[in-house]
C-alpha positions as CSV (number, residue, x, y, z in Angstrom):
1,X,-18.0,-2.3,23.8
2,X,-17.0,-5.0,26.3
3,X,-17.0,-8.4,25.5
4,X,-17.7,-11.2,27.6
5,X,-14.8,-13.0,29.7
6,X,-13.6,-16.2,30.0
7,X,-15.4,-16.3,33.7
8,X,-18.8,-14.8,32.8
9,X,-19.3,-17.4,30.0
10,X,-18.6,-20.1,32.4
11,X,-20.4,-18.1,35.1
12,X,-23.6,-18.4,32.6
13,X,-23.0,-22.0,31.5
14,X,-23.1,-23.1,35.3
15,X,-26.1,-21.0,36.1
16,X,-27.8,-22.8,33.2
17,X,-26.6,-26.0,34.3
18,X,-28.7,-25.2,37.4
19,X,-25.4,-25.4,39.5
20,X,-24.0,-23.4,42.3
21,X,-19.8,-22.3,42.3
22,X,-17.4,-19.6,41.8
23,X,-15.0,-18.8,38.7
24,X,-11.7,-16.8,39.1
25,X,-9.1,-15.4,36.6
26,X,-5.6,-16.6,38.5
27,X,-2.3,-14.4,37.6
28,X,-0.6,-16.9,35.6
29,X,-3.5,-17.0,32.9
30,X,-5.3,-19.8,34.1
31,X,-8.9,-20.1,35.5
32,X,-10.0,-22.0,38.6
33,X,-13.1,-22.3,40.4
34,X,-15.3,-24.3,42.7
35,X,-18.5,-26.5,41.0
36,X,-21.5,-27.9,42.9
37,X,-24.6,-29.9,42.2
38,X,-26.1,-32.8,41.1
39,X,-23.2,-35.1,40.0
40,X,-24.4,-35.3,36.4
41,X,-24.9,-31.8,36.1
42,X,-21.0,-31.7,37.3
43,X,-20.3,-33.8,34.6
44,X,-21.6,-32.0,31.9
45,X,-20.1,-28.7,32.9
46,X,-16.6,-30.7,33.3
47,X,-16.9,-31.8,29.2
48,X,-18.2,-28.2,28.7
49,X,-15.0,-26.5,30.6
50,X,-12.3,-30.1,29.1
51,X,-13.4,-29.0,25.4
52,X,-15.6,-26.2,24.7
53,X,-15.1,-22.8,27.1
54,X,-15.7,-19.5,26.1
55,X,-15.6,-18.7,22.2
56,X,-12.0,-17.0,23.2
57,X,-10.2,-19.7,25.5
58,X,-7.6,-21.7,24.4
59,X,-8.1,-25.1,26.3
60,X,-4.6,-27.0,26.8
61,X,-5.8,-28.4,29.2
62,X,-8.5,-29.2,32.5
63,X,-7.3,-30.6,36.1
64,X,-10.1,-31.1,38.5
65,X,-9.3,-32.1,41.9
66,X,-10.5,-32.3,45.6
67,X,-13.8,-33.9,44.2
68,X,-16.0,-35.2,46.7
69,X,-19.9,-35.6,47.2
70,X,-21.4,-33.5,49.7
71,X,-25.0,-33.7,51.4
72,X,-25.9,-30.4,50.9
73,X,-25.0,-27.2,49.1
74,X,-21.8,-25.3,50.7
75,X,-22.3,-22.2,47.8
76,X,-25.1,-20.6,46.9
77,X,-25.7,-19.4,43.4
78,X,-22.4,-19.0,40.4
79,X,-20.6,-16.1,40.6
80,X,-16.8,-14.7,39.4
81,X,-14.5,-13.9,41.8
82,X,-11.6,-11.6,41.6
């Protein structure tokens, strides 16, 4: 039986946020991605990803950067990388 990742429960919480974005698993154990929507949507999945995460993360801690508004949606949908 597979259990679900780190990057498909964030994958789902964005989706049911109603946002758009990417998730990826780096090398070094970390996770980073790309979020985009309506800012307080943003916002919510920020405190989401700052203190709750999947049920088997370990949060140290959250960095987001390169925040800026945009006009219109650049991605389409919430999906993991890899």
């Amino acid at each position: 039986m597979l259990l679900p990742t780190v990057c498909q429960y964030t994958e789902d919480h964005g989706r049911s946020l109603g946002l758009s974005g990417w998730v990826k698993n780096t090398r070094q154990g970390t996770v980073i991605g790309q979020i985009q929507g309506p800012p307080g949507k943003v916002n919510d999945m920020k405190l989401w990803l700052k203190s709750v995460g999947s049920p088997s993360s370990r949060i140290d801690r959250a960095v987001f950067s390169n925040e800026r508004e945009i006009s219109k949606l650049e991605i389409h949908g919430f999906s993991t990388r890899h």
